[in-house]
C-alpha positions in Angstrom: -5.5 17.3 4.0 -5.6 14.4 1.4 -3.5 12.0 4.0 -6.9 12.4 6.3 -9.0 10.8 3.6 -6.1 8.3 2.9 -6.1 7.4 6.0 -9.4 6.8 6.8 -10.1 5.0 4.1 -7.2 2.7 4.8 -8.5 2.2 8.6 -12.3 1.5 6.3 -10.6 -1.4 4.3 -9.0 -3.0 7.5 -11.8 -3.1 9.4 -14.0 -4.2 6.5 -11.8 -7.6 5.8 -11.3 -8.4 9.4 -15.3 -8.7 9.7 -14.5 -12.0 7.9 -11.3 -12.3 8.0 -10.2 -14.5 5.3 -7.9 -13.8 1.8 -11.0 -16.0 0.2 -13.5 -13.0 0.8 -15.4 -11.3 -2.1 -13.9 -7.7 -2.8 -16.7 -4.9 -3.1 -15.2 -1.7 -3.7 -17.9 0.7 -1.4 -16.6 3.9 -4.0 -17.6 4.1 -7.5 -15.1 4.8 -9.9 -17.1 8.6 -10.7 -15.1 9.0 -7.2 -11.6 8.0 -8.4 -8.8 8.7 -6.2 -11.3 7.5 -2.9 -11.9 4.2 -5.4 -8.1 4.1 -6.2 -7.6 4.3 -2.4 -9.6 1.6 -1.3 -8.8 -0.8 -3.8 -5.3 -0.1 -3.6 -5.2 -1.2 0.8 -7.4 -4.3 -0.3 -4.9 -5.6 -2.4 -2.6 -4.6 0.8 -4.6 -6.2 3.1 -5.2 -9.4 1.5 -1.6 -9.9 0.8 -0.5 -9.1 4.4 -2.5 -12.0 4.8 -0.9 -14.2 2.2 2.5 -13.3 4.1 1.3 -14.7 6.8 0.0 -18.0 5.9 3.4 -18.5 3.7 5.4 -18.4 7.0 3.7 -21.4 8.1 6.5 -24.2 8.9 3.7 -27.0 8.0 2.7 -25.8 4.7 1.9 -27.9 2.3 4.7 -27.2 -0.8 2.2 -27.1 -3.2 -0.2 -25.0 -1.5 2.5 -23.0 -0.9 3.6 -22.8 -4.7 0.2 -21.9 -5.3 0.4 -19.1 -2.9 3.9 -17.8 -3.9 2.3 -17.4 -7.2 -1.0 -15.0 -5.9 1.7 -13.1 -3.9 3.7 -12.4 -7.4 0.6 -11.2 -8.8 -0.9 -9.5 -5.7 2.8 -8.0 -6.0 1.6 -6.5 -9.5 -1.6 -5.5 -8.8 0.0 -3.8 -6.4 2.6 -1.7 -8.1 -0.5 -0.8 -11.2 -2.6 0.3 -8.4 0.4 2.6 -7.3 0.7 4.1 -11.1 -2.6 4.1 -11.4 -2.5 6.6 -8.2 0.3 8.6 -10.1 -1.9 9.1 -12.9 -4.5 10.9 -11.2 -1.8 13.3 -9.1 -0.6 13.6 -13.4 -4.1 14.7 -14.1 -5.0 16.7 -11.4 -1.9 18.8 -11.6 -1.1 19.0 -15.7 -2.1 22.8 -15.7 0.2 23.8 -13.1 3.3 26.1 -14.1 6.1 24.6 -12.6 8.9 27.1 -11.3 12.6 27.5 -12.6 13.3 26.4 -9.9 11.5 23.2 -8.9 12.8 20.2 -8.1 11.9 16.3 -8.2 11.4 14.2 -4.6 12.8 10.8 -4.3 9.1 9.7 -4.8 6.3 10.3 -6.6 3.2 10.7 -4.3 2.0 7.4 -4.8 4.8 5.3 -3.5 4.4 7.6 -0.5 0.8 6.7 -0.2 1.8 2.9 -0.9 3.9 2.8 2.2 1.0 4.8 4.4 -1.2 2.0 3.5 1.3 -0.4 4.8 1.9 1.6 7.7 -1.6 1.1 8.0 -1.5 -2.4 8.5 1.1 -2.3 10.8 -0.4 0.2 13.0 -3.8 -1.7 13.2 -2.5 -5.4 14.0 0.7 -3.9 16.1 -2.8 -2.5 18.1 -4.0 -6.4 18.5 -0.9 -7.3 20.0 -0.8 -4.6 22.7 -4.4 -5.3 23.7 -4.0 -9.0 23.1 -5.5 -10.4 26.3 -3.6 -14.1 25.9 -0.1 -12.2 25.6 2.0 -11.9 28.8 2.4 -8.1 30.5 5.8 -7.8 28.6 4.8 -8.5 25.6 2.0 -6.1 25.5 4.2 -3.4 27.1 6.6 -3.9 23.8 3.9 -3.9 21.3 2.6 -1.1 22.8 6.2 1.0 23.0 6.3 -0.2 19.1 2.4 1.1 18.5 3.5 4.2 19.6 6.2 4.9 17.4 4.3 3.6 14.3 1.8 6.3 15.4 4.3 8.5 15.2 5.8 7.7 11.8 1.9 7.6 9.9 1.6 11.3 11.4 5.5 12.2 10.1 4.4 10.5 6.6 1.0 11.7 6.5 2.6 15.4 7.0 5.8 14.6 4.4 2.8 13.6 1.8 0.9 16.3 2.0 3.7 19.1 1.9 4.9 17.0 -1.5 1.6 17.4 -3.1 1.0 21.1 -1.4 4.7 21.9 -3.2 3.6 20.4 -6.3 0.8 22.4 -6.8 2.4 25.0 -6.1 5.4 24.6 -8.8 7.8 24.0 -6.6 8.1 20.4 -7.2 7.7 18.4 -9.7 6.0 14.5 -10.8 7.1 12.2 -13.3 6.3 8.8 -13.2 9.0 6.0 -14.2 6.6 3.0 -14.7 8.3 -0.2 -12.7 9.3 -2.1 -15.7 9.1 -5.5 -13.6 11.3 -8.4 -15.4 10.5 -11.5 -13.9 6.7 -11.5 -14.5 8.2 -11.1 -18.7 8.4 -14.3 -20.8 10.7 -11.8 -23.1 12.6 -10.0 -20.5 13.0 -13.5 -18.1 15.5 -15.9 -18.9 14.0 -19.1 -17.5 10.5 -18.5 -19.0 12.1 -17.2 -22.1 13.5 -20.7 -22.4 10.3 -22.3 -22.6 8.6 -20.3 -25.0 
């Protein structure tokens, strides 16, 4: 199933940043682009990664405000990195499925596969530091217990999505759904399309 290599990839690129453990960190992507969607993949739960990370330090009460302007500006573009990687994604799941005769019959999901894929990576992320605070030895017994009853059900929802994706791309190359791929079309990142920066052009 293509949710199994998703997945463990994602679980790769976790593990790989928390070796060091900082958004600083070089990126090395381990697949070469000959192996696109496992490249697309890996790259794609970086960017993920890194920003869950950014999230975090921007909660700080103590920031400094311009560090955390700074910041606010690498999660805007982290942002949009993000949402190419996810139409990059699209564009291979285009590719891979041009040829096939669609039925009379088919019909169009909510999503295109790679906004499901973009919220298994997530789910990713959540499932593998949800884990650190169930095991966390410093936590109290009840806090454990919760993260714990909350690990569980995340479990539950990456083997629910995992299943959902693959049925949408089984269906699509059978014909009996359909992709099209409505690029985001982001306005605030415009000088044309934004008022304020419009203004200081």
């Amino acid at each position: 199933m293509f949710t199994d290599k998703a997945n463990k990839i994602f679980q790769e690129v976790i593990e790989k940043y928390h070796v060091i453990n900082t958004v600083d960190q070089p990126f090395k992507n381990p697949y070469p682009k000959s192996d696109l969607i496992e490249h697309l993949l890996y790259r794609k739960c970086w960017i993920d990664t890194v920003q869950w990370h950014y999230e975090d330090i921007i909660r700080d009460p103590q920031i400094d405000p311009v560090a955390a302007l700074t910041l606010k500006r690498k999660i805007d573009a982290s942002n949009q990195d993000r949402t190419d990687m996810v139409e990059y994604i699209d564009s291979y799941f285009l590719e891979k499925y041009k040829d096939v005769t669609v039925k009379d019959d088919a019909t169009i999901n909510t999503e295109s596969p790679a906004w499901g894929i973009d919220r298994l990576s997530i789910l990713a992320l959540k499932v593998y530091h949800m884990n650190e605070e169930a095991t966390r030895t410093d936590a109290s017994d009840a806090h454990r217990t919760a993260c714990k009853a909350k690990l569980d059900v995340l479990l539950e929802q990456r083997v629910d999505l995992s299943t959902a994706i693959d049925t949408l791309l089984k269906d699509i190359e059978n014909g009996d759904k359909y992709m099209k791929v409505y690029k985001q079309m982001k306005m605030y990142n415009d000088d044309e399309l934004n008022p304020v920066l419009r203004s200081q052009k």
